[in-house]
C-alpha positions as a LaTeX table, in Angstrom:
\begin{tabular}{lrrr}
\hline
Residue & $x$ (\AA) & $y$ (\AA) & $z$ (\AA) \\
\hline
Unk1 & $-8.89$ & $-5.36$ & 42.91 \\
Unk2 & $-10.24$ & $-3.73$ & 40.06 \\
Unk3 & $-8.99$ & $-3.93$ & 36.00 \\
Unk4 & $-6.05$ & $-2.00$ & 36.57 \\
Unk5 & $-4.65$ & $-3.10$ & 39.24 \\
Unk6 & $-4.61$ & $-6.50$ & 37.85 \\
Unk7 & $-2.99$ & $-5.80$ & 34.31 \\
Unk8 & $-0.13$ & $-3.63$ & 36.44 \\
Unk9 & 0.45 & $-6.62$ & 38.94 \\
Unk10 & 3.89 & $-7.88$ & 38.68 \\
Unk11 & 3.74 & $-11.38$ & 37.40 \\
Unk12 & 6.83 & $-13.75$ & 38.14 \\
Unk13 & 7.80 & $-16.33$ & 35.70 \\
Unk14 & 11.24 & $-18.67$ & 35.86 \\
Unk15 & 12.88 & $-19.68$ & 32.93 \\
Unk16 & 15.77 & $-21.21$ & 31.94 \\
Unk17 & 18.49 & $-19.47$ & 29.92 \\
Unk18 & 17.11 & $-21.38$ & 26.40 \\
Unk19 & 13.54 & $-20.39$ & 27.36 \\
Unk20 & 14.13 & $-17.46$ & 27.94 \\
Unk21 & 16.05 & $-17.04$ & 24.51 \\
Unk22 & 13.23 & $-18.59$ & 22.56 \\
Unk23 & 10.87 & $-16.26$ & 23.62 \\
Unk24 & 13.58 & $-13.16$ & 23.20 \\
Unk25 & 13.36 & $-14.77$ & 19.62 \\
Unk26 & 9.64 & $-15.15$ & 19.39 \\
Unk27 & 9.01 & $-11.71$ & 20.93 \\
Unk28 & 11.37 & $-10.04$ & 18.38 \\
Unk29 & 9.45 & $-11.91$ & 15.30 \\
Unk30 & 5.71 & $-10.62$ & 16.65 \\
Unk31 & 6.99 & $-7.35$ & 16.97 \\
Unk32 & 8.38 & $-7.58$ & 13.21 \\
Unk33 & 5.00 & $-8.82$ & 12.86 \\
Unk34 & 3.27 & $-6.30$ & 14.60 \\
Unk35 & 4.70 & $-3.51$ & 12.79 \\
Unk36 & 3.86 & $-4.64$ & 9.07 \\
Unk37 & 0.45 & $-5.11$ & 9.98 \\
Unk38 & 0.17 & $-1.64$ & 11.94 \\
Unk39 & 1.52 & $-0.25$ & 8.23 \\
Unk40 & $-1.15$ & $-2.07$ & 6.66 \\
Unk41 & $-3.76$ & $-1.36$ & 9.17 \\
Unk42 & $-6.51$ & 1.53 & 7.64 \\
Unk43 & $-8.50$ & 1.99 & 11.24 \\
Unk44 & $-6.82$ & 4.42 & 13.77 \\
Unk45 & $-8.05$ & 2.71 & 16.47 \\
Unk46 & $-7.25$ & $-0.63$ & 15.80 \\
Unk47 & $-3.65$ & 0.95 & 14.71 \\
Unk48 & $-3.53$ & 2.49 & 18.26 \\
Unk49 & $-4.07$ & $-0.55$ & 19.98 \\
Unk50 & $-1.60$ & $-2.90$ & 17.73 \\
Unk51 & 1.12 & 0.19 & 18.82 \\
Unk52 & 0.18 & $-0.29$ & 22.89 \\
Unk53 & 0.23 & $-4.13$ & 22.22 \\
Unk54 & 3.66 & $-3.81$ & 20.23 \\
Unk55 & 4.74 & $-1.39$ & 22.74 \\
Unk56 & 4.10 & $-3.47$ & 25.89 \\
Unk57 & 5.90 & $-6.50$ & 24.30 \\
Unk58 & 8.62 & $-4.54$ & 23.08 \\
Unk59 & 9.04 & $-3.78$ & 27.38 \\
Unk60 & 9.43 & $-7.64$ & 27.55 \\
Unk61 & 12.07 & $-8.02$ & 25.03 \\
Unk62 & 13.93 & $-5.47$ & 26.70 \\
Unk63 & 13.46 & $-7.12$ & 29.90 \\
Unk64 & 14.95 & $-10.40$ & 28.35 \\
Unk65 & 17.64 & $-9.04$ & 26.43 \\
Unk66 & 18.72 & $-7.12$ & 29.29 \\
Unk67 & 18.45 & $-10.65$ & 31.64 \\
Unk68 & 20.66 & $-12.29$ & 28.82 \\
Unk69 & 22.57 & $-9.75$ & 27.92 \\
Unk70 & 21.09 & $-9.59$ & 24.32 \\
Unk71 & 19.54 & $-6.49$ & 22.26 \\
Unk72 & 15.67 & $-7.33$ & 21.32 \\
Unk73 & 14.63 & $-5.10$ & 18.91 \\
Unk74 & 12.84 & $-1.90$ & 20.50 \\
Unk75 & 9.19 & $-0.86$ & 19.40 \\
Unk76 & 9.45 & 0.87 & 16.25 \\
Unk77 & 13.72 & 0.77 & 16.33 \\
Unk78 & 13.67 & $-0.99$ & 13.46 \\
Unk79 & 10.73 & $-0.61$ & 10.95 \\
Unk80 & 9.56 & $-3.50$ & 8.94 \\
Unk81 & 9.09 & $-3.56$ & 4.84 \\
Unk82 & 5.62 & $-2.37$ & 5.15 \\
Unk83 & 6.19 & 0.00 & 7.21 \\
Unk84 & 9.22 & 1.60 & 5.67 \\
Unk85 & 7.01 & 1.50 & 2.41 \\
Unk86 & 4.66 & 3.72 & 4.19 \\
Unk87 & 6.97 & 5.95 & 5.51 \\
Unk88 & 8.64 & 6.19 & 1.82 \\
Unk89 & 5.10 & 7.32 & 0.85 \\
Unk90 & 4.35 & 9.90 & 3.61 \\
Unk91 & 8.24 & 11.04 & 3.47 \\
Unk92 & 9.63 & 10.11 & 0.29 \\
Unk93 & 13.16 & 12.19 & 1.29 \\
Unk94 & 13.20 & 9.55 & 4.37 \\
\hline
\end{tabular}
């Protein structure tokens, strides 16, 4: 198998119902996370890769939320400070 094969392998994992809430939880506080440090973030690549990172966990939260019948936060749904700071400064009508 080569690279990509393996990173688009299915991968089970059981969890209870609290797991899988704590990590809904932990998930949505990364991507909070994520998001002020892509705002803060000066290299375009390193931005790019923080947004596939965010992007790919946001896909997870989803998947939980939808397993517990929860809403997780969606990649870039629901900006953080920083990043509504920026926005302010590239839109300031927004």
């Amino acid at each position: 198998m080569d690279g990509e094969d393996t990173e688009r392998a299915p991968v089970s994992l059981q969890l209870t119902r609290a797991q899988a809430g704590d990590l809904a939880e932990l998930l949505a506080t990364c991507l909070r996370d994520l998001s002020a440090e892509i705002a803060d973030t000066t290299n375009p690549g390193y931005r790019e890769k923080l947004k596939d990172r965010r992007d790919r966990l946001a896909q997870v939260g989803d998947e939980l939320g939808g397993l517990l019948g929860t809403e997780t936060p969606a990649a870039g749904a629901h900006p953080g400070p920083l990043e509504e700071e920026a926005l302010g400064q590239l839109h300031p009508d927004a």
